[in-house]
N, C-alpha and C positions, 0 to 999 in steps of 0.2 A: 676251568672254563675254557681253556687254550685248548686242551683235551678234548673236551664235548665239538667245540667248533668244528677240530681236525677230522671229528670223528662224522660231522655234517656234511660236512666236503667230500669228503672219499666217499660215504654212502651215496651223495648226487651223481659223481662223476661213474660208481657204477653202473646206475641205474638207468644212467642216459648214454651209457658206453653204446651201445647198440644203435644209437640215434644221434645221426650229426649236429646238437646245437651249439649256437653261438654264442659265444661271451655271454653277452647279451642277453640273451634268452634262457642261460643256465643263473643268472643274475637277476634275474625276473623270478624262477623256482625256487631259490633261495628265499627271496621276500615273499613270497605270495605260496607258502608252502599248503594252505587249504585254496579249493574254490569254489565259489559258491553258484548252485545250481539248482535248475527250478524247469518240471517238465509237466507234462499233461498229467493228473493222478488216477485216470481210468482213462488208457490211450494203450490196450493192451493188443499186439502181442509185443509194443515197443517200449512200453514204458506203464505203472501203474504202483498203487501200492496193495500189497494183498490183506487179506483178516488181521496177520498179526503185525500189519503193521512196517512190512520190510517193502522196501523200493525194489520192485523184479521187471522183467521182460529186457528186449532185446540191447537197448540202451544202457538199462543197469548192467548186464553182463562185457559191454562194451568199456562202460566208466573202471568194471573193476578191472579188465584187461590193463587198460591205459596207466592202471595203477602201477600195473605192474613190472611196467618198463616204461617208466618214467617217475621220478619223483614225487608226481603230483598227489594228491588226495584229493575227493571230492565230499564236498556238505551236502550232502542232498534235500534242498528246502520242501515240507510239504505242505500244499496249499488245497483249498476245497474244489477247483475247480480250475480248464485251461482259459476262462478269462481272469481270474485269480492268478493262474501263474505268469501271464500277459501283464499283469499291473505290476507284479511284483516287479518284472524285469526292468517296465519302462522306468520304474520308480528306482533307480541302479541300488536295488538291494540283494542283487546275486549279479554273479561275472557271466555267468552261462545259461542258455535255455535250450530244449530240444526245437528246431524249427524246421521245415518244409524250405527248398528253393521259393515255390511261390505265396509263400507269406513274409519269409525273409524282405520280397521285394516292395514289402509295405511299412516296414520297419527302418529304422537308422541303423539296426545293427549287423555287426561282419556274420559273413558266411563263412563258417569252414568245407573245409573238403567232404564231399558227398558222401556219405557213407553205404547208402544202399538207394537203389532207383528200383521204384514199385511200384509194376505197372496195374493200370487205371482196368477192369476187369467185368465183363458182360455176366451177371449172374439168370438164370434163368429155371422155369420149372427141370427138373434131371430127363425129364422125356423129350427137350429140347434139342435139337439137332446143330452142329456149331454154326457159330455164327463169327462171319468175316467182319463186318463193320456195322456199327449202330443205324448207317444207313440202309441196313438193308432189314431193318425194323422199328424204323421211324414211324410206323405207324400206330404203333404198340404204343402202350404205355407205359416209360421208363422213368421208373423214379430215381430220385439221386438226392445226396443230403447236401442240403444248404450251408452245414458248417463247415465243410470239409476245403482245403487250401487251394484245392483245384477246379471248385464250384465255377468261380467267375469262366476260367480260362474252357472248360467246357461245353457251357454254355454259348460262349464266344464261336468255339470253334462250329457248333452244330446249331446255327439260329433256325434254322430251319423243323428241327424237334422241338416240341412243346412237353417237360420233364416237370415229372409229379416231383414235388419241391416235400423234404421231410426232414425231421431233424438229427436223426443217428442212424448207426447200420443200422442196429435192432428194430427200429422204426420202417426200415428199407428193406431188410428181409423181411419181415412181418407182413407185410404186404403184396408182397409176390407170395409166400405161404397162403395167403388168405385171397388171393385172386383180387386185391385192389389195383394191383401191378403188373405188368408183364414182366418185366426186368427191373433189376435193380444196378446201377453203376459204381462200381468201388475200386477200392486199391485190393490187391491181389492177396498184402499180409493179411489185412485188418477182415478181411471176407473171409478167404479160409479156415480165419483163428475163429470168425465167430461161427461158420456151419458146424466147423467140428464140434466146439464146444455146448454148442446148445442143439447140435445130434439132427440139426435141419435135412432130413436124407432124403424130402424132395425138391430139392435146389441143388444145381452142381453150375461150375462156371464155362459157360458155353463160349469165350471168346474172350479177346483181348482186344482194347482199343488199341491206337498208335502212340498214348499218350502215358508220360510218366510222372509222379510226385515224386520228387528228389530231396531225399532227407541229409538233412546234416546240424549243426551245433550255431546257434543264436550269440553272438557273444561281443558283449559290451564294447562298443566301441571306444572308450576308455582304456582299452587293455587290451592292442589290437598285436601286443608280443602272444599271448594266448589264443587267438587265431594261428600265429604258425607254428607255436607248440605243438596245440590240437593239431594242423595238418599234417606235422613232420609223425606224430604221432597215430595217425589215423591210416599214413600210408606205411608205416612199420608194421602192420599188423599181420602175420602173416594170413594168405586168402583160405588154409584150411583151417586156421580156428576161425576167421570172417564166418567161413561156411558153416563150419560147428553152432557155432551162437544163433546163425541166422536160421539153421534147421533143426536147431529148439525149439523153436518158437513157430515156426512158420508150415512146416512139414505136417501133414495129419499120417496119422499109421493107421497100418491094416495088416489085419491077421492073415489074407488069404494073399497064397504063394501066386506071385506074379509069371504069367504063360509068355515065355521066353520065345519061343519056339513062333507063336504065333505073332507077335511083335516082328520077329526078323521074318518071315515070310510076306509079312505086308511090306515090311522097309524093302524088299528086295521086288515085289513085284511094281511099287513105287520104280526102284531104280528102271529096273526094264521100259518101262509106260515113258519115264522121261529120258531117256537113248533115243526111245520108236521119235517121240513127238520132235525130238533135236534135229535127228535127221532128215526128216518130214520137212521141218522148216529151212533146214540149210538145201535139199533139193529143188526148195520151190525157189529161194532166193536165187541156185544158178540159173534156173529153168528163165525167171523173169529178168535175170541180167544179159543170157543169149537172145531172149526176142527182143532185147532193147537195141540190140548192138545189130542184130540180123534183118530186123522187117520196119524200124522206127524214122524212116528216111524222110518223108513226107509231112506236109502238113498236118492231116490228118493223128500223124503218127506222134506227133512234136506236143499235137492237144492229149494224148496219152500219157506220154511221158512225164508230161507237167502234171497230172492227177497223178500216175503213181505213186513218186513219192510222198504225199498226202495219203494214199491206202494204206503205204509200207505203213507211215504212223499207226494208223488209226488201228490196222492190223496187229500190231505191237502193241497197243493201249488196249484191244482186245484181250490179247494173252497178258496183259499184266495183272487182269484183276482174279483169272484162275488160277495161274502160276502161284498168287501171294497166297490165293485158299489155300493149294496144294503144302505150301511151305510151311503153313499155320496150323493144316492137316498134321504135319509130320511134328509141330513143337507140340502141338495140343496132346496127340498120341506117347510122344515123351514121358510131359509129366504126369498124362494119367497111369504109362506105364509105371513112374517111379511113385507111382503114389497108389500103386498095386490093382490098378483095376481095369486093369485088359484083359477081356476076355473074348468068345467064338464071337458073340453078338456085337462086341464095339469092335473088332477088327472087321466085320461084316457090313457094320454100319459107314467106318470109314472107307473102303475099298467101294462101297457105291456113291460116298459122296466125293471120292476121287474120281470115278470113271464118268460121274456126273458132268463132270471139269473139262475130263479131256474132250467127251463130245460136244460141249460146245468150242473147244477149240478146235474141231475136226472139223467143226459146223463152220466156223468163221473161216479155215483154209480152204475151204472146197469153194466158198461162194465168191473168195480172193480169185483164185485160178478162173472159175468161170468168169471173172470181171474181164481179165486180161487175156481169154483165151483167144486167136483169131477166130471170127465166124465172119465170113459175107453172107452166109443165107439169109434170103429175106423169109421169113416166118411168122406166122398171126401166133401172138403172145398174150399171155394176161397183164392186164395195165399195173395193176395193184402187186402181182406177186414181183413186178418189178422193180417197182420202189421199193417195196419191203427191203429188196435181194440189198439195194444201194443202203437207206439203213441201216442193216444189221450190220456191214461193215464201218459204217459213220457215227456209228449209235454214241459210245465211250468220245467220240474226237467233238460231237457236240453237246454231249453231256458236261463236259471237260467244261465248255466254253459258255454253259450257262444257258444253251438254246433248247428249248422247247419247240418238237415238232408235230404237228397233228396230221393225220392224212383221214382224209374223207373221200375213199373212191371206192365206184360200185364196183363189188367184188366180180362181177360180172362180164366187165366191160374187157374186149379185146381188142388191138390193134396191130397193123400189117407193119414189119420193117425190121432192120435188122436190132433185137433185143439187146447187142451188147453195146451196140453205138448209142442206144435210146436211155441204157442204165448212163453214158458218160455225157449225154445231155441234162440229165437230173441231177450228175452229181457236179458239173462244172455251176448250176444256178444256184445248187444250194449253199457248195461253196463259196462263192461270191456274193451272199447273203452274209453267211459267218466274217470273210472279210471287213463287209460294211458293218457289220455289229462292232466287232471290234477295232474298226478307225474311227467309230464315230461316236463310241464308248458308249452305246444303247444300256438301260438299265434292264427294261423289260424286253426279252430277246423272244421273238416266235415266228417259227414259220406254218405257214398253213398249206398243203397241198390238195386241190380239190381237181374230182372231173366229174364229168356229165355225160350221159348218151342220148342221145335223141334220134330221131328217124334222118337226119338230114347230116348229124355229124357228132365227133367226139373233143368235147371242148374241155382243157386242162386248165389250170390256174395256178402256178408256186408264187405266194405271197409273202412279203415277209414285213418286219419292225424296225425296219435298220433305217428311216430314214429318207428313203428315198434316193433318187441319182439325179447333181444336179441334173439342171434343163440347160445346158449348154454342151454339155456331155451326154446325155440321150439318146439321140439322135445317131451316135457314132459307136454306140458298144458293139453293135456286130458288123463293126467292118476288122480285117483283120491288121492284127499287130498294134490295135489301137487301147491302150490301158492307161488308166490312173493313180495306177499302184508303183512301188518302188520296182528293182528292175531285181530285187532278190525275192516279190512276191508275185510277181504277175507277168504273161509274156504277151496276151493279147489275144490269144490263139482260144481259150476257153470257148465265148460267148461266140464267135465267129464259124467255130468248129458248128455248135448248137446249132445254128440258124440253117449251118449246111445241111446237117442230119434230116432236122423238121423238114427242108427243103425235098433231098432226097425223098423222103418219105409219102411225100405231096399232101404236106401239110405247112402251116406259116407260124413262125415264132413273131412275139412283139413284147412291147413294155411298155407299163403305164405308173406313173407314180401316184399310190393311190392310199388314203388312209394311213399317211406319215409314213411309208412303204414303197417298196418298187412291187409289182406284180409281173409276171411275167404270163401271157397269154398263149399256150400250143392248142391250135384247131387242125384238126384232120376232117375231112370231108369224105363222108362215108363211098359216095358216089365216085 
């Protein structure tokens, strides 16, 4: 008997040689030398039981790892169903269960250490073109399965999508196959495992959200020394048999030899396109730091200065959202190279949805520089390609902030003055709209910009939802240096600049608080 024991002890201590446990925790696998476990029984490619009967996918391959640098043994319980396996747990008649981070956080019980993060996955017909964010086909109809752990949380995140609600993938591809669906939303393993399998070859995954389901081990919190067993043992693993297991299961193959050649020519003319656009940006930045320092002396110049840094953002929030395509461009290209199907036609398709990108970042640098270029000339302009010009640099900095803006002017209408001092009268009112939105914490945010022409004159209107200015303060916006803002939001010079602009132009600026609103009034006098 003294024998057998000795012979217990030396087997544990080799087993765990590799892995630093404690007394303690070697004193715990000594008594608890089975554990008892309980996962999803059709949850493949992570867990399942097949025909004859045996526990497989990526979890099973995991458990026998764990076996095998570590003492432990695992019972694998099998139940008819994962609300069956859910009871069994609560009911503490198994130590362990396969769990999601955000189901975990509905449960009493420990998490262990994450095993694999799998991200959340845009499926769509294969003639799709990729897709950066669900918001940019919110209008579509995207189903997604109601059972799955990360239902609530994105739902949450996108209230604004209204999401065909269904009960499995199979039910969610099913549906885009059959045109009930535009897209379907999934985790990345469980989509994959199921197109391959069931040979779906017109569906491909056009995009990734931001969003991840994080898998790891459910475990009784009764026996929370088996929480850092599991952990000590889950970080021992080493990451190329992680990867082994994980591209088992999760990897689809393909017979046709992957075009090398044409992969590095796109990554390379990528590189070039982003050198050009780098330098592009860091010339305009010395370009607009020398006229700050050289010509910004004056009042005038002080009402500049205080909108630029406001463009520089908005400018920057510009490029962020082509930048991430471009990035997402190069991961998407990745895995479809490693998963063999890059050819003339997708390197073709990607190099136009790159050059797509950069022009409009070319688009948004050119109408930057013309905002702040000097012009005194006085010149008859179009009213409307005006604003627009102010917009499309504003567009992402009020989108950001939840504003909605409309403009209603005739396309027609033209007016005498100088164009680029008239684009920083528009944008000093609209910005001081967004301020009042957000100090006064408006839920419903809009502005409206309206004009009119008539035989006798050209009358303007920027309206907005913010509330209004008090009537004790009214009266005093466009004198200068005068503001109600902190001294790190506001210098006073904005609305004061304005009034001089309208002025010069021999036209009158005003304001009325109208409709829960300020309005502000520019009439020019034709005559």
């Amino acid at each position: 008997m003294r024998i057998l024991w000795l012979a217990i002890l030396i087997s544990l201590e080799l087993l765990s040689a590799s892995i630093d446990f404690s007394e303690e925790e070697k004193l715990w696998m000594e008594q608890n030398r089975v554990v008892t476990y309980v996962g999803d029984p059709d949850w493949l490619p992570f867990e399942a039981f097949d025909d004859k009967g045996n526990y497989v996918g990526i979890v099973a391959d995991l458990l026998k790892h764990i076996e095998k640098i570590t003492p432990l043994k695992f019972k694998i319980m099998r139940t008819s169903s994962w609300q069956d396996s859910i009871e069994t747990m609560k009911s503490k008649q198994v130590m362990m269960m396969s769990q999601s981070k955000d189901y975990n956080t509905q449960t009493t019980e420990l998490l262990s250490e994450i095993y694999y993060k799998n991200p959340i996955v845009i499926v769509m017909n294969h003639k799709q073109r990729y897709v950066s964010s669900l918001y940019n086909i919110k209008d579509k109809k995207i189903a997604i399965s109601s059972t799955e752990g990360f239902f609530k949380k994105i739902k949450e995140k996108y209230p604004a999508i209204k999401f065909v609600e269904v009960k499995s993938i199979k039910e969610g591809l099913q549906s885009v196959v059959f045109g009930k669906s535009d897209a379907f939303v999934n985790t990345l393993a469980q989509t994959s495992y199921a197109i391959a399998k069931r040979q779906l070859n017109d569906l491909r995954i056009v995009g990734r959200t931001d969003m991840y389901t994080e898998l790891g081990f459910g475990i009784s919190s009764e026996h929370p020394l088996l929480k850092s067993i599991m952990n000590k043992a889950l970080n021992n693993i080493d990451p190329n048999i992680q990867n082994d297991i994980l591209s088992k299961w999760i990897q689809q193959k393909y017979v046709e030899k992957p075009d090398y050649t044409a992969f590095f020519v796109a990554l390379g003319v990528f590189f070039v396109i982003a050198v050009i656009v780098l330098i592009l940006y860091i010339k305009v930045q010395k370009e607009t730091e020398a006229k700050i320092h050289a010509q910004y002396k004056m009042l005038e110049q002080q009402s500049k200065m205080a909108s630029m840094g406001e463009m520089l953002d908005a400018v920057a929030h510009q490029w962020k959202q082509p930048l991430n395509a471009i990035s997402m461009y190069l991961d998407l290209m990745k895995e479809d190279f490693d998963d063999g199907i890059v050819d003339r036609a997708y390197i073709d398709e990607m190099q136009k949805a790159t050059h797509s990108q950069i022009t409009h970042m070319t688009t948004t640098l050119s109408e930057f520089r013309n905002f702040f270029r000097p012009n005194a000339d006085v010149v008859e302009f179009n009213l409307l390609q005006n604003i627009e010009s102010v917009l499309l640099l504003t567009k992402d900095e009020f989108l950001k902030n939840d504003i909605n803006i409309e403009v209603d002017v005739d396309a027609n209408i033209t007016i005498k003055g100088n164009e680029n001092e008239f684009k920083h009268l528009v944008l000093n009112i609209i910005n001081n709209s967004k301020d009042a939105f957000n100090e006064n914490d408006v839920k419903n945010r809009s502005i409206f910009i309206r004009a009119t022409k008539n035989e006798e004159a050209v009358s303007m209107e920027i309206e907005d939802s913010a509330g209004g200015i008090p009537e004790n303060v009214i009266k005093r916006i466009f004198e200068a240096n005068f503001t109600t803002k902190s001294a790190s939001k506001g210098t006073g010079i904005g609305l004061y600049m304005s009034s001089q602009i309208v002025e010069k132009m021999g036209g009158k600026l005003s304001v009325e608080n109208i409709n829960n609103g300020a309005c502000f009034f520019i009439n020019f006098s034709i005559s």
